[in-house]
C-alpha positions in Angstrom: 0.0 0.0 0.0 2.4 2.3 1.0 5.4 2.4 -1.9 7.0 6.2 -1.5 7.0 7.6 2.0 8.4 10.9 2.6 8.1 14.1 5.3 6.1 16.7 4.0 8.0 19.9 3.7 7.3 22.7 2.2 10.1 22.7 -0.5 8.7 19.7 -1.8 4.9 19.7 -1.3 4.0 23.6 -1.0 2.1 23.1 -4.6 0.6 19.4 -3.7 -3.0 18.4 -2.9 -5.0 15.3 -1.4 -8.2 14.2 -3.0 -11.1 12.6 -1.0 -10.8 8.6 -1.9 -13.2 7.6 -4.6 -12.4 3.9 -4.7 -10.0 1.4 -2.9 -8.6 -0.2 -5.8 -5.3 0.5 -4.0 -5.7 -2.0 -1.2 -7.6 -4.1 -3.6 -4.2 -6.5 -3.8 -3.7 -5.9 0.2 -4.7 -9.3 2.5 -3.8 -8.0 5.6 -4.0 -4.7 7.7 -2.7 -3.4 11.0 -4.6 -2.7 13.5 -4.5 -1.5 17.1 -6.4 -3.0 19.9 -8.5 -0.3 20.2 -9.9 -1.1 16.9 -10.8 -5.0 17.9 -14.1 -4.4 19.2 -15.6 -3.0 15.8 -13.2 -4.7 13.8 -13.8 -8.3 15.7 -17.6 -8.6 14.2 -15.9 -8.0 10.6 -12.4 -9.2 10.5 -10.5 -11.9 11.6 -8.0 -10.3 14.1 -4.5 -12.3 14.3 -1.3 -11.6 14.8 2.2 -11.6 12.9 5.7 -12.1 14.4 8.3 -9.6 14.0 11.0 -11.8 14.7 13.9 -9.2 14.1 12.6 -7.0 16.9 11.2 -10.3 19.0 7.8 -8.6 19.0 3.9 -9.2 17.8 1.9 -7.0 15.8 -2.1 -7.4 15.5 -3.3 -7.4 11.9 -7.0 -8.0 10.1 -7.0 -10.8 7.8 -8.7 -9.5 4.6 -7.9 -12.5 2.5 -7.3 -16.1 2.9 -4.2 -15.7 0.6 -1.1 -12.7 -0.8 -2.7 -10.7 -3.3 -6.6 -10.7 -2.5 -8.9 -8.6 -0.4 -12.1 -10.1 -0.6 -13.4 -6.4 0.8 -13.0 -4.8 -2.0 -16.0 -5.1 -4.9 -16.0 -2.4 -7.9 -13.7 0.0 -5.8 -16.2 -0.3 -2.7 -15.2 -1.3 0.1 -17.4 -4.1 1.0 -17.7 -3.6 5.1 -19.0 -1.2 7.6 -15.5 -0.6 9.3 -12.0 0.4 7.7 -9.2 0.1 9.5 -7.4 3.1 10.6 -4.1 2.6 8.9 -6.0 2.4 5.4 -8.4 5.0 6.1 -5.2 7.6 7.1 -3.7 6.3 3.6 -1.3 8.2 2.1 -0.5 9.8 5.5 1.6 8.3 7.7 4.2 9.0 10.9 7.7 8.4 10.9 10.8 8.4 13.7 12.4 11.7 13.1 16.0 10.6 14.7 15.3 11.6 18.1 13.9 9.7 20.7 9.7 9.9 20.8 10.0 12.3 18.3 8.1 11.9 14.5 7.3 13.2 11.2 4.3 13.1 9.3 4.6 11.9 6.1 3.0 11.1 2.7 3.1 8.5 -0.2 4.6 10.9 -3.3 3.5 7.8 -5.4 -0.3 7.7 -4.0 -2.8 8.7 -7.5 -4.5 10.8 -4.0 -1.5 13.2 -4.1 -1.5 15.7 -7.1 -1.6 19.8 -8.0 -4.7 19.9 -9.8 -7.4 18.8 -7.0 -8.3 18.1 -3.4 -7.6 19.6 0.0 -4.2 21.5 -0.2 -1.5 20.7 2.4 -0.3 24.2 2.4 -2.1 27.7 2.8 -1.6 30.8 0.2 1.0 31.7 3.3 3.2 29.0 2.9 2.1 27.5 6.6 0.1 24.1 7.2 -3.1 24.2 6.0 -6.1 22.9 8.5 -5.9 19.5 6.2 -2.8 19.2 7.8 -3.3 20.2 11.2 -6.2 17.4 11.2 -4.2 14.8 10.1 -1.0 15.8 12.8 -3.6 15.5 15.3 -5.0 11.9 14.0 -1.9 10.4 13.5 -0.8 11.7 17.0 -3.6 9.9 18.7 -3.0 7.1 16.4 0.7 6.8 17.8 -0.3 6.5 21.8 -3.0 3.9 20.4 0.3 2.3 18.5 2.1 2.6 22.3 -0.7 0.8 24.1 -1.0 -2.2 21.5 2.6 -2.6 21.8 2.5 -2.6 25.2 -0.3 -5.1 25.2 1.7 -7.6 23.0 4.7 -7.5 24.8 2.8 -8.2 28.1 1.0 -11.0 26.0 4.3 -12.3 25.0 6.2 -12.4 28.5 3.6 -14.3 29.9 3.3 -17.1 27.2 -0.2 -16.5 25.5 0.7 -16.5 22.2 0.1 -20.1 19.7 0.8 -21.0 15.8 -2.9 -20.4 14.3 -3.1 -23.7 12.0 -6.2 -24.0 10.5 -7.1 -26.0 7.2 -10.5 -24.9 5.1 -11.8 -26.0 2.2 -12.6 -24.1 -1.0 -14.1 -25.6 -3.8 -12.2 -28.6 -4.0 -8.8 -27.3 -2.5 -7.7 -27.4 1.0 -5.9 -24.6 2.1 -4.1 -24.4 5.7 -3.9 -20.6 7.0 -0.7 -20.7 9.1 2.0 -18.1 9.4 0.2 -16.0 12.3 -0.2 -16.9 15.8 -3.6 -15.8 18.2 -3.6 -16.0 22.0 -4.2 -19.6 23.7 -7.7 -19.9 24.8 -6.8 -22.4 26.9 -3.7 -20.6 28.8 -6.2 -17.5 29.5 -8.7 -19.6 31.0 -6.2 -20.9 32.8 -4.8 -18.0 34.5 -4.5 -17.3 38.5 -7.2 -15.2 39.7 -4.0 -12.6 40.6 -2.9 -12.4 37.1 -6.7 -12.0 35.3 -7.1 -9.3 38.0 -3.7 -7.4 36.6 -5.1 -8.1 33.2 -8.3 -6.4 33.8 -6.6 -3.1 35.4 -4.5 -2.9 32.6 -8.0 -3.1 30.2 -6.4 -6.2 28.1 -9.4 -8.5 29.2 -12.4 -6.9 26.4 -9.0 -6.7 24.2 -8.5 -10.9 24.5 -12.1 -11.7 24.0 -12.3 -9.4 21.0 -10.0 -11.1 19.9 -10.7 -14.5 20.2 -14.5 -14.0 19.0 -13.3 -12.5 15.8 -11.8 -15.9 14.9 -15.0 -17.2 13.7 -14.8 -14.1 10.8 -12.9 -16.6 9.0 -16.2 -18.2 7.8 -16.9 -14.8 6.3 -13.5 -14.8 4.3 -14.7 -18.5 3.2 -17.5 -17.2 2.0 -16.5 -14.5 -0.2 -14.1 -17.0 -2.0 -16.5 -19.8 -2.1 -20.2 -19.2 -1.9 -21.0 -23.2 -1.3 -18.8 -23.1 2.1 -22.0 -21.2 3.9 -25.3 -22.8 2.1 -27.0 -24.6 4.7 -28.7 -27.1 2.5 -30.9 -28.7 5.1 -31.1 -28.9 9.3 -31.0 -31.7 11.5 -31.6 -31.9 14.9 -32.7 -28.7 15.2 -33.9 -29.4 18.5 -30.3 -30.6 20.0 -28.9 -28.5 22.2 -25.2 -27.9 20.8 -24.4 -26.1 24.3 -23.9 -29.8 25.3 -21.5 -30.2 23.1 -19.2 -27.0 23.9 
């Protein structure tokens, strides 16, 4: 998504204009999208929240799955985008934050290569004056607030990752007549919460991870939505039997 990231300055962009988006055909290749946990509780009831390791920097990152395979977003139908909630780091698209050297200090940025970024139409990012327009006084103060969201998600995954939670998601689904197995991202151990001392769930809840966890573990069942946007068949329920059982039994 993002190819050409640079600061805006006014040497370089004091002529340059964003345009509202009109379609999403640039995510349309995009099958996965960071997210912060502040997002999971819209996001769970759309998305299937998992998360990736960053093994360089021995960390875990939450992302959206928006396709069951590189190269698709099954969200995306004639430039719409096919669900009620976008995630943040898509809907700030082409704007961005980055590390300006010093410590807790950043830049915003912009993709020069973005078709949003031209001179002929849109919101300006400089005034007649030569100073920051209010487009871009808006989007300083989003991405700021974006940022201590970043902190907190961070802080949530390390804590999550000191105390073990985290386990290889392998799952194998069927579409059409090929079995695909959806590995390469990890989701927290049911199993291990549920397990946890009554001292440690109470830490979890002061620190506000608890909604976090089950937000995310409920969005797993989203998957069945990503099934069936590739294969219609997957969720036709041709007939019911024993409709009358009581599957709780069975939990």
């Amino acid at each position: 998504m993002f190819k050409s990231i640079v600061p805006i300055t006014k040497e370089a962009h004091l002529n340059k204009k964003v345009s509202q988006v009109k379609d999403f055909d640039f995510v349309k290749n995009v099958n996965l999208a960071s997210v912060m946990v502040h997002e999971f509780s819209r996001a769970s009831s759309i998305y299937p929240i998992v998360f990736l390791e960053d093994k360089e920097n021995d960390k875990f990152r939450p992302v959206v799955l928006l396709g069951l395979e590189a190269g698709e977003n099954l969200f995306i139908q004639d430039g719409k985008w096919n669900a009620s909630y976008i995630p943040a780091i898509i809907r700030r698209y082409p704007f961005a934050l980055a590390k300006a050297g010093e410590e807790n200090r950043y830049t915003v940025c912009i993709d020069e290569s973005s078709d949003l970024v031209n001179e002929e139409e849109g919101q300006p990012l400089f005034d007649e004056n030569g100073q920051g327009s209010e487009t871009i006084e808006k989007v300083k103060k989003y991405l700021g607030e974006l940022q201590q969201m970043e902190a907190f998600t961070e802080e949530f995954c390390s804590y999550m990752t000191s105390n073990n939670m985290f386990t290889p998601l392998n799952m194998k689904v069927r579409v059409g007549n090929e079995v695909k197995n959806i590995a390469g991202a990890y989701v927290i151990n049911e199993e291990r919460f549920n397990a946890l001392s009554d001292e440690k769930f109470l830490e979890l809840r002061k620190k506000q991870y608890i909604p976090v966890v089950y937000s995310h573990l409920s969005s797993l069942s989203q998957i069945e939505r990503l099934l069936g946007f590739k294969d219609k068949s997957a969720v036709v329920t041709e007939a019911i039997t024993n409709r009358f059982e009581d599957d709780t039994k069975k939990l």
